[in-house]
C-alpha positions, 0 to 999 in steps of 0.5 A: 888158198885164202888163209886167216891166222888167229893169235890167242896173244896181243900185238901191243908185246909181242913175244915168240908166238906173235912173231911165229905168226907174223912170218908166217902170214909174210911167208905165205904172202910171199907166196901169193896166198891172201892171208889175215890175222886177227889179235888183239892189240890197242887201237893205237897200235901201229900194226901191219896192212895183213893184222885185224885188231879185236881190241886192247888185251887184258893181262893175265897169268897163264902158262907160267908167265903174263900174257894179253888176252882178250875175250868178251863180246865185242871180241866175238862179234870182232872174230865174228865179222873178220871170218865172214869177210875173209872167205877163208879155205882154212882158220889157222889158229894158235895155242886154241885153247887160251881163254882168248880170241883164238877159243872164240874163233874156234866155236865160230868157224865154219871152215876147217880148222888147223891148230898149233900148240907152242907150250910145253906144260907138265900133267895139269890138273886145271888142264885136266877139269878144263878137258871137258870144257874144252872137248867140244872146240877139240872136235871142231879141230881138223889137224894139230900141229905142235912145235916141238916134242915137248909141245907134242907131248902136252897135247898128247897127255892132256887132250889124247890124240896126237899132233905132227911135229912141225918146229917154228920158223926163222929168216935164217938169212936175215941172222946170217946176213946180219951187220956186226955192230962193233960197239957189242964185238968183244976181243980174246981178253974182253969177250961179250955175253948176250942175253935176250928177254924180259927182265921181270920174268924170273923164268928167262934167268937173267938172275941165274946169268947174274949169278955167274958174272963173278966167276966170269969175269974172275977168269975174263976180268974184260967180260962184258954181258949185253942184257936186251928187253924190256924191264928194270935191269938196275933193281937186278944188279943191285947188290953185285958191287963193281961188278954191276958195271960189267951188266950193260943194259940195251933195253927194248931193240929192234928185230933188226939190232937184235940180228946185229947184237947176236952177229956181234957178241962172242956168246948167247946165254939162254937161262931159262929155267922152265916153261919152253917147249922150243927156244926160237932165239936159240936157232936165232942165234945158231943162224946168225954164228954165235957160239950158244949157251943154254939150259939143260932143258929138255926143249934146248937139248933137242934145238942144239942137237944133244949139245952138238950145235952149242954148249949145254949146262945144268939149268938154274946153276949160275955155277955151272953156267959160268963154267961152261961159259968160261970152256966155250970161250977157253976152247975156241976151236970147240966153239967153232966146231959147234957153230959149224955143226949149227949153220948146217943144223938150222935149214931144218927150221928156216922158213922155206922148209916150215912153210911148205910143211905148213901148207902141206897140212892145209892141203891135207884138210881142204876140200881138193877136187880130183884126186890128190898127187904127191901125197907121199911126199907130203906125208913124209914132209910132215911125220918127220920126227926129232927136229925139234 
């Protein structure tokens, strides 16, 4: 099956989507079908054999924070030439109804269409006087996938219709597998907190996990919090006194050292305080056998199974996350228990289980000569519910 895989969002700063769709499309090579990807990204952008470029993004606000898009004519004569020559059996596009290249690769297309929705948005009344706008690229799509329940829900309240549940995909092996880095390793007494994020988006939370630096670190005067991502950490800390010395800043990392990094710390905070419909880096962490501490957020709650695979606390209160910081590491046998219940938890979003439910919907919307075997399976491969 020749596949092509449509990103809304630019390569140049790639964020959970882009990654989503770059295993994918790895995923699907592997699997010995011929797969491409159209996104945006400069022209000197180093990007992978399989990732066709339309062109350098534009920044713009949408759904909460700032993402490249790109749109214009020559992105569509772009789009254009890559659906003519690709030949594909089935157009793959995510988040379809972003103002970018995945809209027009919507109106061009003339294959079936599969659709991914990844953001989690409450009523909208923009989305809403947008509805008919947007109604006739609706029709052109002939099944929806959405990767989590929250995902679910938006596309139920503001497109109607529904969407299977199919949650992203993560290389738990590689996670598992991961060197420890002993530079990040922590000890009983000077244990070590990681966060994972863009520093500048106030959504990530880094501001609610500084906020409970003090009240840590009055309990583990060693405590040491790992910050990775892109951004001005100093502008952050500035005002925590001696305790700035406790926030040490890795900048941009690799994929490869972020596997490391959450091999080696004894905690993953994740603060976020709105604006998830999944929480990928949190069945990162999970795989990779950090004990995880997160928002309360309805997205969250669904990944660590009600808090059975890591530690919940109450969203945006750096009170109550050092507190629950300071149980988990108070309680080594509880936080144990919880990675134990996360290493069995994940295989439901490592990628061999994703993928398969992936092509299962490909199958379902391309023409197949003769009749059709397995068809209950597949179907109960798909209309799984509460994985995520």
């Amino acid at each position: 099956m020749r596949v092509g895989l449509v990103s809304p969002y630019s390569f140049d700063a790639p964020g959970g989507v882009q990654f989503h769709i770059r295993d994918l499309a790895e995923r699907l090579l592997d699997l010995g079908h011929p797969t491409s990807v159209l996104a945006p990204a400069e022209d000197d952008t180093e990007l992978p054999s399989y990732v066709e470029s339309v062109g350098g993004a534009v920044p713009v606000r949408y759904n909460g924070s700032v993402a490249r898009l790109a749109f214009g004519p020559v992105v569509a004569a772009r789009a254009s030439r890559w659906l003519a020559a690709g030949e594909f059996d089935v157009v793959h596009i995510h988040e379809p109804f972003a103002p970018s290249v995945g809209l027009i690769s919507l109106r061009l297309a003339d294959v079936p269409v599969v659709a991914t929705f990844h953001s989690a948005q409450e009523r909208s009344r923009a989305m809403q006087l947008a509805y008919p706008l947007v109604r006739p690229g609706l029709e052109r799509i002939s099944a929806r996938i959405a990767v989590s329940e929250d995902a679910r829900r938006t596309v139920v309240e503001h497109l109607g219709g529904d969407a299977v549940i199919i949650p992203n995909g993560v290389n738990t092996r590689t996670f598992a597998e991961a060197p420890v880095q002993p530079a990040w390793q922590g000890t009983a007494q000077a244990p070590t907190i990681a966060f994972l994020g863009r520093l500048d988006e106030s959504r990530k939370g880094l501001p609610v996990l500084l906020g409970a630096v003090a009240a840590v670190r009055a309990r583990y005067p060693g405590a040491r919090f790992l910050v990775a991502g892109r951004g001005h950490l100093e502008a952050a800390v500035r005002g925590m006194g001696d305790h700035a010395a406790a926030v040490e800043g890795l900048g941009g990392i690799s994929d490869a050292e972020k596997a490391s990094l959450l091999a080696s710390a004894d905690v993953y905070v994740a603060p976020q305080t709105g604006g998830e419909s999944f929480g990928i880096v949190l069945v990162e962490a999970m795989s990779a056998g950090t004990t995880v501490v997160a928002s309360d957020l309805n997205a969250f709650r669904r990944v660590l199974d009600d808090g059975g695979s890591g530690f919940l606390f109450a969203t945006g209160d750096s009170a109550s996350l050092a507190q629950t910081i300071c149980r988990a590491l108070d309680d080594p046998a509880e936080s144990r228990a919880r990675r134990a219940h996360a290493r069995s938890a994940v295989v439901r979003f490592d990628w061999d289980e994703v993928a398969a439910r992936i092509l299962d919907v490909y199958a379902m919307v391309t023409p197949t000569p003769g009749p059709v075997s397995g068809v209950r399976p597949l179907l109960g491969r798909l209309f799984r519910r509460g994985e995520a």
